[in-house]
C-alpha positions in Angstrom: 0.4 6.0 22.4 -3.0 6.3 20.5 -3.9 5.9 17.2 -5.3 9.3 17.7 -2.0 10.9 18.8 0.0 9.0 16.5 -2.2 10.9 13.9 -0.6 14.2 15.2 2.5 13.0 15.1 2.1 12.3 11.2 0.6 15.4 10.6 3.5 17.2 12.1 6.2 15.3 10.5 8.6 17.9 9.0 9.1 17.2 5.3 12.7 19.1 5.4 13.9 16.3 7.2 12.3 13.4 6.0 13.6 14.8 2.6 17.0 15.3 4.6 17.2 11.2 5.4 15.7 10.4 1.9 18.3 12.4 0.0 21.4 10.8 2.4 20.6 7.3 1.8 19.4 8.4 -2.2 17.4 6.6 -4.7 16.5 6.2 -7.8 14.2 3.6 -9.7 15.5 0.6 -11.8 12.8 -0.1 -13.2 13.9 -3.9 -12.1 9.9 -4.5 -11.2 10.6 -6.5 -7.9 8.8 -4.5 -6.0 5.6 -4.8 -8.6 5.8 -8.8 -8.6 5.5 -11.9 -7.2 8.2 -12.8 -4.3 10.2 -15.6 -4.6 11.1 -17.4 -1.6 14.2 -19.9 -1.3 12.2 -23.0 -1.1 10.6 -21.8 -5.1 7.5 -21.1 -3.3 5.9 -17.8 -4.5 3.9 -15.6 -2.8 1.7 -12.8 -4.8 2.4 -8.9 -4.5 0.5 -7.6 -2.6 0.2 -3.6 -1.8 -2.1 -1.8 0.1 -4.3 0.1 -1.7 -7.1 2.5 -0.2 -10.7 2.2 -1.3 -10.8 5.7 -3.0 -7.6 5.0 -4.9 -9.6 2.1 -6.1 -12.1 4.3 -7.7 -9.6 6.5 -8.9 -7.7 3.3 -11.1 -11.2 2.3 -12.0 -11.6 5.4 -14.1 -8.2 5.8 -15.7 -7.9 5.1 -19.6 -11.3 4.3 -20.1 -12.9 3.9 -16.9 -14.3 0.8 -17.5 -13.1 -1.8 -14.7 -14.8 -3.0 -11.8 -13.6 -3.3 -8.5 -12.5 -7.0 -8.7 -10.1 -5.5 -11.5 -7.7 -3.5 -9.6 -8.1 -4.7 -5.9 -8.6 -8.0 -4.0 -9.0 -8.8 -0.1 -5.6 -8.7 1.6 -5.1 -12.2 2.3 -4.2 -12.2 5.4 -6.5 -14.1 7.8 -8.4 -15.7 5.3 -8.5 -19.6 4.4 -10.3 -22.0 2.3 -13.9 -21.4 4.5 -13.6 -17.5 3.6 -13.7 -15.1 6.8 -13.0 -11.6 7.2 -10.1 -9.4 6.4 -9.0 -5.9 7.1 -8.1 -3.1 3.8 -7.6 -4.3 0.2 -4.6 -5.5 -1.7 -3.9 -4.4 -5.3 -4.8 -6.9 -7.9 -2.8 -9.9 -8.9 -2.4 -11.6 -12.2 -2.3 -15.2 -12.7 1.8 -15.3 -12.4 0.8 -13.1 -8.9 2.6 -9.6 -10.0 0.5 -6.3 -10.0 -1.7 -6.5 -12.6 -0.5 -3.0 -14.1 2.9 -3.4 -14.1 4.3 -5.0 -17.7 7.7 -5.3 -18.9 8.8 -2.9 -21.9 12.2 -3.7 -23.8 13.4 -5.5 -20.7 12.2 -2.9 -18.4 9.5 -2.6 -15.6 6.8 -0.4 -16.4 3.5 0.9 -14.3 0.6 1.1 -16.7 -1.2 3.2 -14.5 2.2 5.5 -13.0 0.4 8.6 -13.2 -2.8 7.5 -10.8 -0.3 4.8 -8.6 -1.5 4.6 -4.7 0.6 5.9 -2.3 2.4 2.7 -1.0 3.5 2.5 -4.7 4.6 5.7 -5.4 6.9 6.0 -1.9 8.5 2.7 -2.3 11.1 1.3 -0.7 10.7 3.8 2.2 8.2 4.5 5.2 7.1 6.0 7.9 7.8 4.2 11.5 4.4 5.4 13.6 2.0 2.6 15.5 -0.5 2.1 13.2 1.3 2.7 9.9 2.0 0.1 7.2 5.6 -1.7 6.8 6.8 -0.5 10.3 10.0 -3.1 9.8 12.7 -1.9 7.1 16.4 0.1 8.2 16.6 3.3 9.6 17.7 6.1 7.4 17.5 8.9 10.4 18.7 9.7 13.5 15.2 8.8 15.1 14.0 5.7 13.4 11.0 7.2 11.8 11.9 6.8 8.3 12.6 3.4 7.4 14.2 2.4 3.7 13.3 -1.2 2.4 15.4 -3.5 0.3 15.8 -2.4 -3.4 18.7 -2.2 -5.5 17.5 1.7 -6.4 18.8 2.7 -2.8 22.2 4.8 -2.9 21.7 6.3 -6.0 21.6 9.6 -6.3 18.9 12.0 -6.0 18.0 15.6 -6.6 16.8 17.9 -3.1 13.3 18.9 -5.4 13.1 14.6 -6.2 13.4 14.1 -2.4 11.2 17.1 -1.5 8.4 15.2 -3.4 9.1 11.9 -1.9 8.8 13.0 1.4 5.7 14.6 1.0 4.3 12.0 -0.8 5.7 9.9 2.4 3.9 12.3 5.0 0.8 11.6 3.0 0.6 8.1 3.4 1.5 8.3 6.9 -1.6 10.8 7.7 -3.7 8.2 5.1 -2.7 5.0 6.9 -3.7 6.9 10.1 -6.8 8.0 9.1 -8.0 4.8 7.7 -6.8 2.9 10.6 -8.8 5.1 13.0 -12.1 4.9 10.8 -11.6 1.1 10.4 -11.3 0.8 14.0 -14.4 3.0 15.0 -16.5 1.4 12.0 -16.0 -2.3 12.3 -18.8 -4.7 13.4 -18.1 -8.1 13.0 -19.8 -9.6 10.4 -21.2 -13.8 10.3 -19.7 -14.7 7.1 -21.2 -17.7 5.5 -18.8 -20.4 4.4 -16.6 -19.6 1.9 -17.6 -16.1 1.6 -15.2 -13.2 2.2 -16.1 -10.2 4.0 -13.6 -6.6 3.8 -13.3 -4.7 6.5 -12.2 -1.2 5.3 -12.2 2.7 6.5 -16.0 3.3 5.0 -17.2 -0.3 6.4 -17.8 -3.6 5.7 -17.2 -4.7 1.8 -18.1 -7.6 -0.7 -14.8 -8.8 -2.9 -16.6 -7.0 -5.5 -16.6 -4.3 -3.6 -20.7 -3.5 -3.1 -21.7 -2.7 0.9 -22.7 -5.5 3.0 -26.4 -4.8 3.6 -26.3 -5.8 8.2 -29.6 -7.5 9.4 -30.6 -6.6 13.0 
């Protein structure tokens, strides 16, 4: 199936029943901050978080509280098939601190807390669940319905419960993303031209074209 008709698919998702599968698994936030910071793995290796974050919800962090950040400030490239020599990527990654959690996220009295909750991208704000369509984000995760589309990751917040209007919003929220991963993955796809990276420089492929770190356009030389 296309990325194209997966698109439709999204936009006809009914939000009754992915409401429906979000309200019989239920959830309800912690506030633990697991799913804001760095992953552990067995070995004591740690690996940074790292969210998808699209480039206008970028701008939009930018310009909450004073509106004085640059790009390198709330987003970096997604790591994934980069190295030491630099290279291209695909779509940005929230930023990281030193430690490697979310830069907004901070602990108060013991509890997780998103400095910027209000303005919080999409991935963020449907966490731990998902939609299941090619071309989607996090297609792995259980099933919570009968079909498989809607997918619930590990958090201890799952099996709580939850009001119908709290799972109402979720779902909507979770149709959004769904349409927003589509769209950006079709623009990506019909915008991308390679690009000859010098070494050790980093080039970002997103849905409006090919991107500095710092997030200025890569001028192309025929």
């Amino acid at each position: 199936m296309s990325l194209t008709d997966e698109l439709d698919r999204a936009r006809e998702l009914d939000t009754d029943v992915l409401a429906d599968a979000i309200e019989s698994i239920g959830f309800e936030c912690t506030r633990c901050g697991a799913c804001c910071t760095r992953e552990e793995a067995p070995e004591g290796d740690t690996e940074p978080h790292t969210a998808t974050v699209f480039p206008d919800e970028i701008r939009t962090l930018q310009e909450t509280d004073n509106g004085d950040r640059e790009w390198r400030d709330v987003a970096r490239p997604m790591p994934y098939g980069l190295d030491d020599d630099g290279g291209e990527t695909f779509e940005w990654a929230l930023q990281a601190d030193a430690c490697g959690d979310c830069v907004f996220y901070e602990e108060q009295d013991g509890l997780g807390a998103c400095t910027v909750h209000a303005d919080r991208p999409l991935i963020c704000e449907t966490y731990p669940f998902s939609v299941a369509l090619d071309g989607t984000a996090e297609p792995a995760g259980d099933p919570v319905d009968s079909e498989g589309i809607v997918r619930a990751h590990e958090c201890e917040g799952l099996g709580r419960d939850i009001s119908r209007e709290e799972a109402e919003t979720l779902a909507e929220s979770l149709k959004e993303r769904a349409i927003r991963e589509l769209e950006e993955a079709i623009s990506l796809r019909e915008s991308y031209e390679p690009v000859a990276a010098d070494d050790g420089e980093v080039v970002v492929h997103d849905s409006e074209g090919a991107k500095r770190p710092d997030g200025t356009p890569v001028e192309r030389t025929e």
